[in-house]
TORKOL-4160 file (C-alpha; in steps of 0.2 Angstrom, whole numbers, padded with zeros to 4 digits, m for minus):
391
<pt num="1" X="0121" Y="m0006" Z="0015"/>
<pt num="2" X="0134" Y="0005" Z="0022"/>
<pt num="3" X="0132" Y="0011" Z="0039"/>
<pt num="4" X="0124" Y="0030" Z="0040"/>
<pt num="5" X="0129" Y="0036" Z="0058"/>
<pt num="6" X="0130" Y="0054" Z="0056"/>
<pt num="7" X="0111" Y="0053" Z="0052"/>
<pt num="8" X="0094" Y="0054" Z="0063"/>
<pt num="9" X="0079" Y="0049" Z="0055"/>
<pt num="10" X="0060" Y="0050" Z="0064"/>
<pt num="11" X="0046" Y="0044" Z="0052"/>
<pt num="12" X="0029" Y="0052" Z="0055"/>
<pt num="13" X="0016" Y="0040" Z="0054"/>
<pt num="14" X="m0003" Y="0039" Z="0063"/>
<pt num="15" X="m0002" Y="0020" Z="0064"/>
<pt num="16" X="0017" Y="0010" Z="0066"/>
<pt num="17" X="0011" Y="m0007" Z="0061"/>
<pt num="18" X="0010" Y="m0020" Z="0045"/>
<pt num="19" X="m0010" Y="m0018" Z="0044"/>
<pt num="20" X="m0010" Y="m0004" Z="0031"/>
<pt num="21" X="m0001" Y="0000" Z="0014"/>
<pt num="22" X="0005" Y="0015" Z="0022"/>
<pt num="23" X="0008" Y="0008" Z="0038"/>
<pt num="24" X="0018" Y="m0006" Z="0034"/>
<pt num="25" X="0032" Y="0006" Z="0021"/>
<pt num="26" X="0037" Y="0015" Z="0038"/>
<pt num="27" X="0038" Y="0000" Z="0047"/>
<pt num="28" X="0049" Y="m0009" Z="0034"/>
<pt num="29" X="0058" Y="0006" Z="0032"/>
<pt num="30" X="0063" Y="0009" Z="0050"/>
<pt num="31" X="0070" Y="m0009" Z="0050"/>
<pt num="32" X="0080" Y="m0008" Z="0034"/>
<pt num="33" X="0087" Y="0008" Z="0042"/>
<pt num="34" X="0090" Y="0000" Z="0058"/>
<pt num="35" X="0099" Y="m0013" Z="0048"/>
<pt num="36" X="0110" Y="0001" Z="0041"/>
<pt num="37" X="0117" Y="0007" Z="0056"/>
<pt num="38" X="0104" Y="0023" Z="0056"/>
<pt num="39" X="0100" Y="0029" Z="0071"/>
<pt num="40" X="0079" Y="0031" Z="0068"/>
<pt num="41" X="0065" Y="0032" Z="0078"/>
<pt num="42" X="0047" Y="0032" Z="0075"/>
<pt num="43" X="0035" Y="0047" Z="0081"/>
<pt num="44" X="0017" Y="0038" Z="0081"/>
<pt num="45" X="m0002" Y="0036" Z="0092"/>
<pt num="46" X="m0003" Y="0016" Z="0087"/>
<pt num="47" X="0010" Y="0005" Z="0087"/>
<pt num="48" X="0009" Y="m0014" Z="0084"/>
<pt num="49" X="0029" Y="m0016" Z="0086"/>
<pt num="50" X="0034" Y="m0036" Z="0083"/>
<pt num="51" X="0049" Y="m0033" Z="0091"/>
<pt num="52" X="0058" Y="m0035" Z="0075"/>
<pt num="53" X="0062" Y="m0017" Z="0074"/>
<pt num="54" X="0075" Y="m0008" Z="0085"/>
<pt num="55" X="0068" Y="0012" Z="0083"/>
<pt num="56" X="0062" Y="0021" Z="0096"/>
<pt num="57" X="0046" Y="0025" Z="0098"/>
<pt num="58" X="0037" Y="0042" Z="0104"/>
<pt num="59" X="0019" Y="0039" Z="0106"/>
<pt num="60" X="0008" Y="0057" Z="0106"/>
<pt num="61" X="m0010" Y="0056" Z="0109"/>
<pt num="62" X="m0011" Y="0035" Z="0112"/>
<pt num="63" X="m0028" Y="0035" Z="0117"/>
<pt num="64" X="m0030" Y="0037" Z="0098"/>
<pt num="65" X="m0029" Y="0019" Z="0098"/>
<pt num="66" X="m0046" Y="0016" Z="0105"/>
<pt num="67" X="m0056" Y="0025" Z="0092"/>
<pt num="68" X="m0058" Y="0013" Z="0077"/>
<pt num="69" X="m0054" Y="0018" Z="0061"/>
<pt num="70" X="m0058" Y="0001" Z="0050"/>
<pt num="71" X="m0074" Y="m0006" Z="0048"/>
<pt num="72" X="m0092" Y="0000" Z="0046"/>
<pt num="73" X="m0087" Y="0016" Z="0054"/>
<pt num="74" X="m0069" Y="0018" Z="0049"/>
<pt num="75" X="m0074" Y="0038" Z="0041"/>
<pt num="76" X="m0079" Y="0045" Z="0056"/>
<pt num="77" X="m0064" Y="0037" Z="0068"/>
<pt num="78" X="m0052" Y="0043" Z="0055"/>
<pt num="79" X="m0059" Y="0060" Z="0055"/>
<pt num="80" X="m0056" Y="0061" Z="0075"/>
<pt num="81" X="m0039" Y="0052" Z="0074"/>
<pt num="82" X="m0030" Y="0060" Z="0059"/>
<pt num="83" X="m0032" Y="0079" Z="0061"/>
<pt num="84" X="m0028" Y="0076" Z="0080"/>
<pt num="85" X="m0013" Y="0066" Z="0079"/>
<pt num="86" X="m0007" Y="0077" Z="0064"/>
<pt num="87" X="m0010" Y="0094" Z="0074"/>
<pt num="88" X="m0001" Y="0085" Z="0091"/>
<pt num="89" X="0016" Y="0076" Z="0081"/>
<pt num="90" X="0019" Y="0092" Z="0073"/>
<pt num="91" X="0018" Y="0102" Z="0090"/>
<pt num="92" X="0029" Y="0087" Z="0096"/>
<pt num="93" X="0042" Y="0086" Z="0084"/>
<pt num="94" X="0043" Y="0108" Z="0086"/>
<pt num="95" X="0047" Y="0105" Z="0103"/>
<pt num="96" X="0062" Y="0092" Z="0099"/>
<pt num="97" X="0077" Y="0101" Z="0105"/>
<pt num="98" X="0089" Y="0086" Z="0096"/>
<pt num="99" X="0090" Y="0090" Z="0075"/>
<pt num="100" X="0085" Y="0077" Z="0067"/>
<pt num="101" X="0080" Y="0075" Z="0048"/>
<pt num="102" X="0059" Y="0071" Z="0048"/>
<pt num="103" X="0050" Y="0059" Z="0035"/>
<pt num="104" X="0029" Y="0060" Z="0034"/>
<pt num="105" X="0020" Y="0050" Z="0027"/>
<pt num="106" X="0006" Y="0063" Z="0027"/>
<pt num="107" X="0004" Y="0065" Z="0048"/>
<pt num="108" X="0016" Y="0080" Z="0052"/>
<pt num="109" X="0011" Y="0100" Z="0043"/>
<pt num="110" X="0029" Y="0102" Z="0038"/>
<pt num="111" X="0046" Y="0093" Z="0038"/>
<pt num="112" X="0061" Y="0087" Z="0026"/>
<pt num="113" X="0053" Y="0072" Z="0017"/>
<pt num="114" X="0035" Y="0071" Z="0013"/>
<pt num="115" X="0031" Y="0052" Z="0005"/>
<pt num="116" X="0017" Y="0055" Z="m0007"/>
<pt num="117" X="0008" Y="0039" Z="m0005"/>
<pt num="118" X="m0006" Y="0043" Z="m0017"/>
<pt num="119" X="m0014" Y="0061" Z="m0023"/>
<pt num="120" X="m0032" Y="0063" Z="m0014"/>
<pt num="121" X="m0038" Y="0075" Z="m0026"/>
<pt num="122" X="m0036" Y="0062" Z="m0042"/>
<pt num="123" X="m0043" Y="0049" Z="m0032"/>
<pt num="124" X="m0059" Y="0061" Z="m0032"/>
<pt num="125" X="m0058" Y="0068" Z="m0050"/>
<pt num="126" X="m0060" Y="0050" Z="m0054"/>
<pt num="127" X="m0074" Y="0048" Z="m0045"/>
<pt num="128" X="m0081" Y="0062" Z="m0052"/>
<pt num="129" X="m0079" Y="0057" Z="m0071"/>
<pt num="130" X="m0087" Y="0040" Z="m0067"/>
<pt num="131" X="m0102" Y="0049" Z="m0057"/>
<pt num="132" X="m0098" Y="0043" Z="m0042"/>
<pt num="133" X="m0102" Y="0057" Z="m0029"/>
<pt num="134" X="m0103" Y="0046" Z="m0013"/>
<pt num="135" X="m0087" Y="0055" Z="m0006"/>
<pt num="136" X="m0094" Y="0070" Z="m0004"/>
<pt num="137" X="m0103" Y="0062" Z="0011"/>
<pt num="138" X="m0085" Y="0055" Z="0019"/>
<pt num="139" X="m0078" Y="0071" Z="0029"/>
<pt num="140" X="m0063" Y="0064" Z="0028"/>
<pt num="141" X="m0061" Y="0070" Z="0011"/>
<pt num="142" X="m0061" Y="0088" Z="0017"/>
<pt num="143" X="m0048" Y="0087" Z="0029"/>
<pt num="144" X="m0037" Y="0079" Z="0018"/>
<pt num="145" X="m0041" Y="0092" Z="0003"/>
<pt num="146" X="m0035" Y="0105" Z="0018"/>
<pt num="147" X="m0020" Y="0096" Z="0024"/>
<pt num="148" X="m0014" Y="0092" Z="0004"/>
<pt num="149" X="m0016" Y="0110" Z="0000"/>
<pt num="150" X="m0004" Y="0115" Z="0014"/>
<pt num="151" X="0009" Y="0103" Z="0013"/>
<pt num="152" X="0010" Y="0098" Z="m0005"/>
<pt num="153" X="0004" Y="0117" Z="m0012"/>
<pt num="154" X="0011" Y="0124" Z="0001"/>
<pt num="155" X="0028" Y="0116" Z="m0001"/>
<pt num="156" X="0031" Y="0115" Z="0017"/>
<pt num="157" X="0044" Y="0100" Z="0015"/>
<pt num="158" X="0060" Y="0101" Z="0007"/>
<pt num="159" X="0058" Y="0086" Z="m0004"/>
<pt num="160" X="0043" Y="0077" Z="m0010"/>
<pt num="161" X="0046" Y="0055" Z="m0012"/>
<pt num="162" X="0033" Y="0050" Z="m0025"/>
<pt num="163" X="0030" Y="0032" Z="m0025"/>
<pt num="164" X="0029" Y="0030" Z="m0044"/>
<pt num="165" X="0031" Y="0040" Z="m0061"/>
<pt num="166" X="0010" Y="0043" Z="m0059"/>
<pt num="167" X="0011" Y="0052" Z="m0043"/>
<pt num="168" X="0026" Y="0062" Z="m0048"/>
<pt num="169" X="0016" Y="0070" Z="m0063"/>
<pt num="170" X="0001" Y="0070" Z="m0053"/>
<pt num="171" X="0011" Y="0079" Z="m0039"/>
<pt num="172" X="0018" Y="0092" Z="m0053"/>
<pt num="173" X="0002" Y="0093" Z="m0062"/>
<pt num="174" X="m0011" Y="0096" Z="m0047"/>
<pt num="175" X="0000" Y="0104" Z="m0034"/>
<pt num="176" X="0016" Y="0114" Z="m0046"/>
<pt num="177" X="0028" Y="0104" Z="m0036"/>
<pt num="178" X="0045" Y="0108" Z="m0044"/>
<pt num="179" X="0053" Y="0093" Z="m0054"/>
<pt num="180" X="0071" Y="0097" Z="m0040"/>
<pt num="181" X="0060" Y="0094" Z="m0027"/>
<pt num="182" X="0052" Y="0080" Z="m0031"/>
<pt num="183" X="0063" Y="0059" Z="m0031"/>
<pt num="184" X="0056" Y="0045" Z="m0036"/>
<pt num="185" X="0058" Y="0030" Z="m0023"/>
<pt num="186" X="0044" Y="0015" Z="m0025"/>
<pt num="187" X="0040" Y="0005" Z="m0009"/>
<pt num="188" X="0047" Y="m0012" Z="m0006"/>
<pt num="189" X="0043" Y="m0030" Z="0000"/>
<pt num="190" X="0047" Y="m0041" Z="0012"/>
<pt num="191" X="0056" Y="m0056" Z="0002"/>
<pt num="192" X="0055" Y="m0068" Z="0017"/>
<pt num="193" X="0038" Y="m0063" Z="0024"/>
<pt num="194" X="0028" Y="m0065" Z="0006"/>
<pt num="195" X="0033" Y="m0081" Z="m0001"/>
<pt num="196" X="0025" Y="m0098" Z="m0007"/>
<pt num="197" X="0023" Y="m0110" Z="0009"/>
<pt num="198" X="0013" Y="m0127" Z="0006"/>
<pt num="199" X="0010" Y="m0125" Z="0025"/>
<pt num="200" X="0003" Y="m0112" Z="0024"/>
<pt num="201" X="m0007" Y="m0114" Z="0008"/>
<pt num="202" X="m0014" Y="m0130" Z="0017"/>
<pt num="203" X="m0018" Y="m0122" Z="0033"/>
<pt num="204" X="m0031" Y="m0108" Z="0025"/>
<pt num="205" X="m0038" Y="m0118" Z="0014"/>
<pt num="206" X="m0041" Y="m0131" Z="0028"/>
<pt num="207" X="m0047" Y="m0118" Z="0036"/>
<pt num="208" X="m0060" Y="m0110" Z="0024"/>
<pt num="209" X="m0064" Y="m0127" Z="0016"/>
<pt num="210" X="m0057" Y="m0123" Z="m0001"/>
<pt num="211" X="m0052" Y="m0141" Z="m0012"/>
<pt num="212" X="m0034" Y="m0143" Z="m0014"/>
<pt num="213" X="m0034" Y="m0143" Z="m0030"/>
<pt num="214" X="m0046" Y="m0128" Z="m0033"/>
<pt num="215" X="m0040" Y="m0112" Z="m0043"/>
<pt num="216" X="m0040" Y="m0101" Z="m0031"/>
<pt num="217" X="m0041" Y="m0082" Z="m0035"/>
<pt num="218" X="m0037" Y="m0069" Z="m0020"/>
<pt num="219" X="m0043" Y="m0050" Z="m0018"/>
<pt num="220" X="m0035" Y="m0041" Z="m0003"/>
<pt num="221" X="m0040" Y="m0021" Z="0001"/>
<pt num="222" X="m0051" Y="m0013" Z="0011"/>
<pt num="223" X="m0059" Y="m0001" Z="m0003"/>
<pt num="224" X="m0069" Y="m0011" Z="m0010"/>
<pt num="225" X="m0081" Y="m0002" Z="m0023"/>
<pt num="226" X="m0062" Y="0008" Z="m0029"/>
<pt num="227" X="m0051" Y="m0008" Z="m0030"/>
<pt num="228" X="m0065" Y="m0016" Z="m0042"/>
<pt num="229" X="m0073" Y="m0030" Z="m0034"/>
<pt num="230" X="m0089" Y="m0030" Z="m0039"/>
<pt num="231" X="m0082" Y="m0033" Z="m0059"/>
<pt num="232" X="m0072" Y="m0048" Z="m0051"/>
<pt num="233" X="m0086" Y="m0056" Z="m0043"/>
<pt num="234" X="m0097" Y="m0054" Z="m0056"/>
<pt num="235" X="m0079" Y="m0065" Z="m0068"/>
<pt num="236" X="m0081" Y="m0078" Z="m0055"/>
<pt num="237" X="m0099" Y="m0082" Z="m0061"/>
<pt num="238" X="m0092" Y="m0084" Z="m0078"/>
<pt num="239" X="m0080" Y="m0096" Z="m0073"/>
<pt num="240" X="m0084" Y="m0114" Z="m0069"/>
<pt num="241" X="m0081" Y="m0122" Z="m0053"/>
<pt num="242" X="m0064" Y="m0125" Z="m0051"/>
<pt num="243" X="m0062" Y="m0106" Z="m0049"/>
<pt num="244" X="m0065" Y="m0098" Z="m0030"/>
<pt num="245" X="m0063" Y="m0081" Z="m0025"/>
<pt num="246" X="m0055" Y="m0076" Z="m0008"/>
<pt num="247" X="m0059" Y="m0056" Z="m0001"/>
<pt num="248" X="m0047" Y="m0050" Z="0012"/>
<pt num="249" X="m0051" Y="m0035" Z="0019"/>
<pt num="250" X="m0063" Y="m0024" Z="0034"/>
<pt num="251" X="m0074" Y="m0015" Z="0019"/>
<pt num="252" X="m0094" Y="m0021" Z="0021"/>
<pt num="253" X="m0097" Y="m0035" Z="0013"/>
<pt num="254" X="m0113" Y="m0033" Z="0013"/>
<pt num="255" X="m0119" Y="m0029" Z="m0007"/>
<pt num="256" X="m0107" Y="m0039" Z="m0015"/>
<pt num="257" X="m0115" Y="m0056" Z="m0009"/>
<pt num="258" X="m0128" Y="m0057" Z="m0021"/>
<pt num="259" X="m0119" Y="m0053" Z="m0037"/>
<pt num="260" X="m0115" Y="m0070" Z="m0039"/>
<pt num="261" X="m0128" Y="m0079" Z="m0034"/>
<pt num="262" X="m0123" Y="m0097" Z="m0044"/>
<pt num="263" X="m0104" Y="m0095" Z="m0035"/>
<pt num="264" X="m0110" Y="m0092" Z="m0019"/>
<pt num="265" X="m0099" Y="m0106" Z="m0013"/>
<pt num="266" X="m0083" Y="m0101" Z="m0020"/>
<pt num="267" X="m0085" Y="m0085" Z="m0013"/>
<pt num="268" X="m0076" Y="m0082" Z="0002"/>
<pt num="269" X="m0077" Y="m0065" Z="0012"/>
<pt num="270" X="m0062" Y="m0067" Z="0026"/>
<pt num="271" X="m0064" Y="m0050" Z="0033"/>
<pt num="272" X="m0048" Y="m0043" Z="0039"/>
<pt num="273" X="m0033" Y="m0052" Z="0044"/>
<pt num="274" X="m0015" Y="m0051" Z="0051"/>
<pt num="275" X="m0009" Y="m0067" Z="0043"/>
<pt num="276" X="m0012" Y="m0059" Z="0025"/>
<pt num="277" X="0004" Y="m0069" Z="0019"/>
<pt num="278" X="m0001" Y="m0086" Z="0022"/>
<pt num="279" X="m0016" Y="m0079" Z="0009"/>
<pt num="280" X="m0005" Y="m0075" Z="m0003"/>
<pt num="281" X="0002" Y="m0092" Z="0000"/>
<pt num="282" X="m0015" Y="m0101" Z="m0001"/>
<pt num="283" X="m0018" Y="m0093" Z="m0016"/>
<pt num="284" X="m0017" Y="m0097" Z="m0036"/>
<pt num="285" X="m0017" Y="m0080" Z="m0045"/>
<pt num="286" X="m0020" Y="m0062" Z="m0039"/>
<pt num="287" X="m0033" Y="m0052" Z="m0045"/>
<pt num="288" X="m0035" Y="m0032" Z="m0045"/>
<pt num="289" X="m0048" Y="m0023" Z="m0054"/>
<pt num="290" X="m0043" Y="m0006" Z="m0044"/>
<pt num="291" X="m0047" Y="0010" Z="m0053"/>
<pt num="292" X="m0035" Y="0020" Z="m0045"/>
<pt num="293" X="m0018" Y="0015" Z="m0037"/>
<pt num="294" X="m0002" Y="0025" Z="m0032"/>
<pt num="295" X="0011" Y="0010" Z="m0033"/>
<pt num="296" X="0000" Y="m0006" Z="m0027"/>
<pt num="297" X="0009" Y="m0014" Z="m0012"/>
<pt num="298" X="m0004" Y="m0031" Z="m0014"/>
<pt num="299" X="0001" Y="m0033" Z="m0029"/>
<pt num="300" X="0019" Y="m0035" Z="m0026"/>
<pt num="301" X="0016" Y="m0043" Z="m0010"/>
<pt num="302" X="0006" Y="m0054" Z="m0022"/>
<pt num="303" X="0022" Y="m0057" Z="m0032"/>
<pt num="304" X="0033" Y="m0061" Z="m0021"/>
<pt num="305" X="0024" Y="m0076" Z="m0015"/>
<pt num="306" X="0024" Y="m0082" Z="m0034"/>
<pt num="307" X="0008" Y="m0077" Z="m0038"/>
<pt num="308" X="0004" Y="m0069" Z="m0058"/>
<pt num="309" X="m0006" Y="m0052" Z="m0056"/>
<pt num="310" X="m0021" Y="m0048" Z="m0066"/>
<pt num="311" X="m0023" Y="m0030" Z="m0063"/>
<pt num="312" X="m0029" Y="m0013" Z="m0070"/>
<pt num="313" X="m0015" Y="m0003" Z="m0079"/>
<pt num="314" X="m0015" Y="0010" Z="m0065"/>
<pt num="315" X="m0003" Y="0022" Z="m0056"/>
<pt num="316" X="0012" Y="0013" Z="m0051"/>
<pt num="317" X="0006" Y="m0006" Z="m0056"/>
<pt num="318" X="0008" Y="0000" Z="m0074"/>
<pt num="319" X="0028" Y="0003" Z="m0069"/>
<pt num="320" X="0032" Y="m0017" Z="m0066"/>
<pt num="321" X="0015" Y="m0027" Z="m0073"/>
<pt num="322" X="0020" Y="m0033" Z="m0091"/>
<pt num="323" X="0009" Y="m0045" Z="m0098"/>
<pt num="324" X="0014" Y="m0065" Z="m0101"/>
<pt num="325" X="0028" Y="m0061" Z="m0090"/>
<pt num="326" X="0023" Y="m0059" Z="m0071"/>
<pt num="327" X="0001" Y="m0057" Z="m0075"/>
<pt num="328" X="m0010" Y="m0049" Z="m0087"/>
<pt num="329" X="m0016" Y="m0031" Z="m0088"/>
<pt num="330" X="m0035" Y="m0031" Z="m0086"/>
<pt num="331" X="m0050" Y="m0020" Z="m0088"/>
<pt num="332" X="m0066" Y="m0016" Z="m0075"/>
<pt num="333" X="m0077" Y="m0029" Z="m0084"/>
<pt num="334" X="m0081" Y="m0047" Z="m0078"/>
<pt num="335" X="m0080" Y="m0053" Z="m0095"/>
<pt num="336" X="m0065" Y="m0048" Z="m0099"/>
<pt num="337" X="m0056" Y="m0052" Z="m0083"/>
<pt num="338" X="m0064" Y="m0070" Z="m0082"/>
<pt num="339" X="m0056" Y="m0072" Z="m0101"/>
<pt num="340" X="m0040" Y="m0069" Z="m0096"/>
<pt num="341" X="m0038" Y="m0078" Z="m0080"/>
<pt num="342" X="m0047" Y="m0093" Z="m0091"/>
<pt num="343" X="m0034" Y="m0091" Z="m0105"/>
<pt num="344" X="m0017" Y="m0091" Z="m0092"/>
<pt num="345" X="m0023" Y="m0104" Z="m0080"/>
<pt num="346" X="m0028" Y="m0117" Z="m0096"/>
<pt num="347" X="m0010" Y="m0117" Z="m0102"/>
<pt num="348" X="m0001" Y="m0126" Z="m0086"/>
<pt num="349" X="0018" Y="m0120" Z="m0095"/>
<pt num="350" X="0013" Y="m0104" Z="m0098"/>
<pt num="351" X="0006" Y="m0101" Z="m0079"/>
<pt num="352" X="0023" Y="m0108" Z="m0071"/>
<pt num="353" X="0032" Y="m0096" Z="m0083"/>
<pt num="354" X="0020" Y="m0081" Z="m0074"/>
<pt num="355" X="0023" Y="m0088" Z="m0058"/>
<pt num="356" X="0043" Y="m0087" Z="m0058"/>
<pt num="357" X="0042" Y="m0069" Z="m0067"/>
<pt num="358" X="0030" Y="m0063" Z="m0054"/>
<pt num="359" X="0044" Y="m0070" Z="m0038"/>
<pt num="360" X="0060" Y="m0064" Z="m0051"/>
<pt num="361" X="0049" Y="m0044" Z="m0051"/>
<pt num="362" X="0048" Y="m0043" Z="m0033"/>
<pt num="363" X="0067" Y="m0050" Z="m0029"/>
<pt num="364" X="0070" Y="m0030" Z="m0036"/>
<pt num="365" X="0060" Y="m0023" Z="m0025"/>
<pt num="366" X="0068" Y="m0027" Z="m0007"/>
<pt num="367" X="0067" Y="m0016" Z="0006"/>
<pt num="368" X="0085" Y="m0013" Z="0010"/>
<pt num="369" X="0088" Y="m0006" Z="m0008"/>
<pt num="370" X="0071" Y="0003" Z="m0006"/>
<pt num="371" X="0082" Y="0011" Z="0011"/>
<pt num="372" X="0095" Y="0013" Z="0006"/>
<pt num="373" X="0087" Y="0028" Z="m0009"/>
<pt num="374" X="0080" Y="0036" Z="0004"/>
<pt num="375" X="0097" Y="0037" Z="0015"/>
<pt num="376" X="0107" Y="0043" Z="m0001"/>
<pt num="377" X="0093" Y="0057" Z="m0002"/>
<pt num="378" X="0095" Y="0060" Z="0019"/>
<pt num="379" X="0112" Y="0062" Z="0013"/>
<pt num="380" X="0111" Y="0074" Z="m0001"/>
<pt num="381" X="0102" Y="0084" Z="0009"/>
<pt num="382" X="0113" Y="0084" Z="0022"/>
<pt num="383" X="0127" Y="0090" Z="0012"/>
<pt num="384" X="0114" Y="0105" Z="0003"/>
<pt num="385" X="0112" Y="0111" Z="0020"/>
<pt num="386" X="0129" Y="0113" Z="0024"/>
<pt num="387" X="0133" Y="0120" Z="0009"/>
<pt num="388" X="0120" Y="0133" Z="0008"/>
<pt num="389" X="0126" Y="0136" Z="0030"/>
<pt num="390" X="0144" Y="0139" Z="0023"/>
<pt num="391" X="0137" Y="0153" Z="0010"/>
């Protein structure tokens, strides 16, 4: 990538780490924009810096990091942490006296790039067709409602960065969002962190006493009941022996240890983890049975380490999943997900043919490309502005 010098980038975002979906597109992106010659920095209350990244960082309320927001009481931290931190960054950023160009990813009221991770209000009218009426207990749903309704309806950012075609419409749909205002960029992968490792596909399974030779199936998210695995745990029972099951993720465990009583033992709940690529590694086949997705970072994550996906034909994993190349589309039902993981792992050729399409999908995706969209868009901007100065 060329270098961008004449540009100043601060990302928004509650968390600066690789623990989250969200998380982990503003770290990546502050180090392919480092790696451009951007001058970027990062306004943020947790940060997990690895020291691979060469942003500043401005921390506002930092004793946001002691309340926990993942876990058993994950709704009620995020209710204290978000709003306040939301509220503080945009009363810090108002009191910046340097111009700089701003990109949320849903923490700041108003700014130039708003990056539309996923549409809470779908998320919920899906939950409302399936009769699902639990979130009305999660506050968080409220703020969110709120916040949504003055940013996005609001149109308090000058452009709108949708992660896929889905959101875009969703974003038009739900919010009026004008079709000018709103670009398409989908989030990246790190090519070098997610890849196959026989070390490291030794090292967990040694770990969690999973056979070499087992056909190991992985599930990683924190939503548990959304990304669908109780329909996958309930395939697993359908499958015969050879077929394990590994959760990564901090959701309760709790009512989904009984639903496969007969594969108790190839049932593996790891809780979650920082070293989520040395999974990927350990891993055979991914499997997502999500009933709502924006673009499905897992899943590519998933790919780049070789593995096919079998996943629901949602949001954006319905832009780059296409079957008996990189994985199989799948349904919410056991029988139908254990039929085709049993069909693709029985024809060795065919599974080595998935394997290399699911690497040669993500090799698109990398993250400097990924930047350098959202620079060209910086820029266009940029020129806009001094266009409309010169009126």
């Amino acid at each position: 990538m060329s270098s961008r010098n004449s540009l100043e980038i601060v990302q928004v975002v509650q968390e600066f780490s690789r623990d989250g979906g969200v998380e982990t597109v503003a770290f990546e992106l502050a180090k392919a924009f480092t790696r451009a010659g951007a001058h970027n920095s990062v306004v943020a209350a947790v940060v997990a810096d690895d020291g691979e990244t060469a942003s500043e960082i401005e921390l506002v309320t930092p004793w946001l990091s002691r309340v926990p927001t993942r876990g058993a009481m994950r709704h009620i931290g995020r209710l204290v942490v978000m709003p306040i931190f939301t509220l503080a960054a945009t009363l810090a950023l108002r009191r910046r006296t340097r111009a700089a160009q701003i990109i949320s990813h849903g923490d700041c009221l108003r700014g130039d790039i708003l990056v539309v991770h996923a549409v809470n209000a779908v998320s919920l009218a899906q939950k409302r067709e399936a009769g699902d009426w639990r979130w009305r207990l999660n506050p968080m749903h409220y703020w969110v409602a709120l916040r949504d309704r003055w940013m996005i309806g609001g149109l308090r950012y000058r452009k709108y960065v949708a992660v896929s075609a889905r959101v875009r419409d969703e974003l038009q749909s739900h919010y009026n969002v004008p079709a000018e205002r709103i670009r398409i960029i989908y989030n990246g992968i790190d090519l070098h962190r997610f890849q196959a490792s026989e070390e490291a596909r030794a090292q967990i399974r040694g770990e969690f006493g999973i056979p070499p030779d087992a056909r190991l199936l992985l599930f990683v998210g924190h939503e548990f009941a959304r990304k669908g695995l109780a329909p996958l745990i309930e395939a697993l029972a359908l499958l015969d022996e050879r077929y394990w099951l590994a959760v990564v993720g901090s959701d309760n465990p709790a009512r989904y240890k009984g639903l496969a009583a007969q594969a108790e033992g190839r049932l593996l709940f790891c809780g979650a983890r920082r070293d989520v690529a040395a999974f990927y590694a350990a891993a055979d086949a991914f499997a997502l049975p999500t009933a709502y997705e924006t673009f499905s970072l897992v899943c590519m994550e998933a790919m780049a380490a070789g593995l096919p996906v079998f996943a629901t034909r949602v949001g954006g994993i319905e832009d780059y999943l296409r079957d008996g190349v990189n994985g199989f589309t799948i349904e919410r039902n056991a029988k139908n997900i254990a039929e085709k993981l049993r069909a693709a792992f029985e024809d060795e050729n065919r599974f080595a043919t998935l394997r290399a399409g699911a690497r040669s999908t993500a090799e698109s995706f990398g993250w400097d490309s990924v930047a350098t969209k959202y620079l060209e868009l910086l820029e266009e901007m940029q020129k806009e502005e001094a266009s409309a100065a010169k009126r």
